[in-house]
C-alpha positions in Angstrom: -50.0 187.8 65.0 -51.2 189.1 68.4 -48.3 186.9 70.3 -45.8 188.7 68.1 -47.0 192.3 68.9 -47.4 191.5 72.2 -43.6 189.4 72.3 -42.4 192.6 70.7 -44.2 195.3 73.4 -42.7 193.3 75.9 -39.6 193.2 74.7 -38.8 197.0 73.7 -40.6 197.5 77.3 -37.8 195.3 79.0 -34.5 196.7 77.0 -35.1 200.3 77.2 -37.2 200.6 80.1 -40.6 202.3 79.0 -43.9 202.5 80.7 -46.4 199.7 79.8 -49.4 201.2 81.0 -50.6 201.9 78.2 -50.6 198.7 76.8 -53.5 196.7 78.0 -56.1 194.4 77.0 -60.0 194.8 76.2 -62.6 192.5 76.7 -66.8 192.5 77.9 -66.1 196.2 78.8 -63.4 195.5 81.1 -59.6 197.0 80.7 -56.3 194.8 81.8 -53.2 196.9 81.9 -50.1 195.5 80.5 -48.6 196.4 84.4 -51.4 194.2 86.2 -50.6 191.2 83.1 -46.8 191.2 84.3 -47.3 192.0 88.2 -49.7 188.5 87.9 -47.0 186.5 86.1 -44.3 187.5 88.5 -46.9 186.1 91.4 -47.4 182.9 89.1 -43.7 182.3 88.7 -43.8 181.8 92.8 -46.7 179.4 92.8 -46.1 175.7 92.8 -49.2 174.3 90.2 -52.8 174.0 91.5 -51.8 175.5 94.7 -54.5 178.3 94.8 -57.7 176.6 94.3 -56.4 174.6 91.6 -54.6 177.1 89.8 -51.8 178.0 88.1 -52.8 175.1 85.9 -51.3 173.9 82.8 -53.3 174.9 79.8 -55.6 172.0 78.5 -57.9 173.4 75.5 -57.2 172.4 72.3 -59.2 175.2 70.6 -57.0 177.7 71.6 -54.3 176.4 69.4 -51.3 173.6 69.0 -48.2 174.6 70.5 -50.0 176.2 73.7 -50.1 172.7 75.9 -47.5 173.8 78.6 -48.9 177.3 78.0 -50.0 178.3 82.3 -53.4 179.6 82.7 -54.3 181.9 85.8 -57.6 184.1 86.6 -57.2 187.5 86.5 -59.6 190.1 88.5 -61.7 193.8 86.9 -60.0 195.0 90.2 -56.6 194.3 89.1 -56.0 192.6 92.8 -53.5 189.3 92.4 -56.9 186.6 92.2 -56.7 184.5 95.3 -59.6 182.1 94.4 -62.7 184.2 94.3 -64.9 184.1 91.0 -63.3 185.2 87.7 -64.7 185.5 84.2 -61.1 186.2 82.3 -58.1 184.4 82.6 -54.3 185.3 81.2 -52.4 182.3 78.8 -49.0 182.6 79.6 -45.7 181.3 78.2 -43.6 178.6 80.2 -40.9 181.2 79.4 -43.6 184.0 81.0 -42.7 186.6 77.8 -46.2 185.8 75.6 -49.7 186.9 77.1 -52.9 186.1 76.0 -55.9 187.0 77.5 -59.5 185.3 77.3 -63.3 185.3 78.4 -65.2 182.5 80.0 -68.2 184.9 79.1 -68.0 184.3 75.3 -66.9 180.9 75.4 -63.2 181.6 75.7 -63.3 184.6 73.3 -59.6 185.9 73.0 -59.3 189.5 74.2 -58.1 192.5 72.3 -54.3 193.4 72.9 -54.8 197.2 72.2 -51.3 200.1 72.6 -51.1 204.0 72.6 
C-alpha cells in the first residue's frame, strides 16, 4: 500500500508541478523530505553500481519482499547531504524505473520508515 501512495504523490507531483516538501519520511526521530529522496535518485541515476564504497547496489534481502530483487539501494544522510561513503543508519529502496521509494533503518533491523504527507 505504501508504494502506491507514494507512486501516486510522485506522480501528481510530476504532472502538475506541486511542491514535495511536504512529503517526507519518518523514522528513529529523523525526517527525510520527499525533495532530498528525489535529489538522491537523480545522483544514483549517474552512478555506475558499487562505485561509492560499494554502493548504489542492487537490493539483496529477501525479507523486504519478492519483486524488489533489482530494486537499487543507497544510504541516505540526517543532513540531507548526497552520502558519499561516511556512516549511515537509513537507506532509500528505489525502483529500477526510480518512480517507487522506500525508505528503511539499519537501527531496527531494517524497519521500514513511515511515508507521512500534509
Amino acid at each position: 500500500m505504501k508504494f502506491n501512495k507514494v507512486s501516486s504523490a510522485i506522480f501528481a507531483a510530476s504532472i502538475f508541478g506541486i511542491i514535495v516538501a511536504e512529503q517526507r519520511y519518518e523514522c528513529d526521530g529523523v525526517t527525510f523530505s520527499m525533495e532530498y529522496i528525489l535529489r538522491t535518485a537523480n545522483a544514483v541515476k549517474t552512478y555506475p553500481f558499487h562505485s561509492v564504497n560499494h554502493f548504489p547496489r542492487k537490493h539483496v534481502r529477501a525479507s523486504q519482499g519478492r519483486g524488489r530483487e533489482n530494486y537499487i539501494e543507497f544510504p541516505l544522510l540526517p543532513s540531507e547531504d548526497i552520502w558519499r561513503g561516511e556512516a549511515f543508519d537509513h537507506y532509500v529502496l528505489m525502483s529500477p524505473q526510480f518512480d517507487i521509494f522506500n525508505v528503511y533503518s539499519y537501527l531496527k533491523d531494517h524497519y521500514e520508515c513511515d511515508f507521512k504527507y500534509d
